[in-house]
N, C-alpha and C positions, 0 to 999 in steps of 0.2 A: 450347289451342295444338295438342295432337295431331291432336281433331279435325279442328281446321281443314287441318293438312296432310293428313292422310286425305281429307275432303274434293274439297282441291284436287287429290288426285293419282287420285280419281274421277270429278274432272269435278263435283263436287256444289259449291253455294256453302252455308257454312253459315251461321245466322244468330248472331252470340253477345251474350250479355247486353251491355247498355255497361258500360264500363268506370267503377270509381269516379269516378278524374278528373272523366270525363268526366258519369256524374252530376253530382257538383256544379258543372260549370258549367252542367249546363240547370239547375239551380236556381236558380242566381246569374242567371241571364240570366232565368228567371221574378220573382229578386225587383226584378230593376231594372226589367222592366217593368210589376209591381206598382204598385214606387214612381212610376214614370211617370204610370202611370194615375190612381194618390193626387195628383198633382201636376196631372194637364190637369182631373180634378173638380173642385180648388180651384180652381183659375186659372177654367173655366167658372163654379163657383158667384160668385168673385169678380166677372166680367164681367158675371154676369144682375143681380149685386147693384148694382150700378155704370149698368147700362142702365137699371131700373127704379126707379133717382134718377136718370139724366138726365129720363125720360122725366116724372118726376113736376114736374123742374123748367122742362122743357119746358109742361108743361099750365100752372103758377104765369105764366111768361111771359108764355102766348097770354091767359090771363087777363088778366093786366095790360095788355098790348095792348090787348084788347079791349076795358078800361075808359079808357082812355088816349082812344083812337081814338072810343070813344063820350061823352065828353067834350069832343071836340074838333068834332063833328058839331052839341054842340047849340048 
């Protein structure tokens, strides 16, 4: 605090450590975006898992299609 008025009343800006508080909220604010992050990889891991069963059910389809359609040809 002294500093800083010394500082200020030489024209100097100082820099001072953060303050507790104030620590723990970048930490807090680090772990919510932690958990954020924990949360868009499942969500992502969940979607690729979810994509790569449509896509397999999609292929089962075109097959059946396929056989459907070439049955019907002959």
């Amino acid at each position: 605090m002294i500093r800083r008025l010394i500082g200020r009343a030489l024209g100097r800006r100082t820099i001072d450590a953060p303050e507790p508080v104030l620590g723990d909220a970048m930490l807090l604010g680090r772990g919510d975006l932690l958990d954020r992050l924990v949360r868009l990889r499942a969500s992502a891991s969940l979607m690729r898992r979810s994509s790569e069963a449509l896509a397999l059910d999609l292929e089962g389809l075109r097959g059946d299609l396929e056989q459907i359609l070439g049955e019907k040809g002959r």
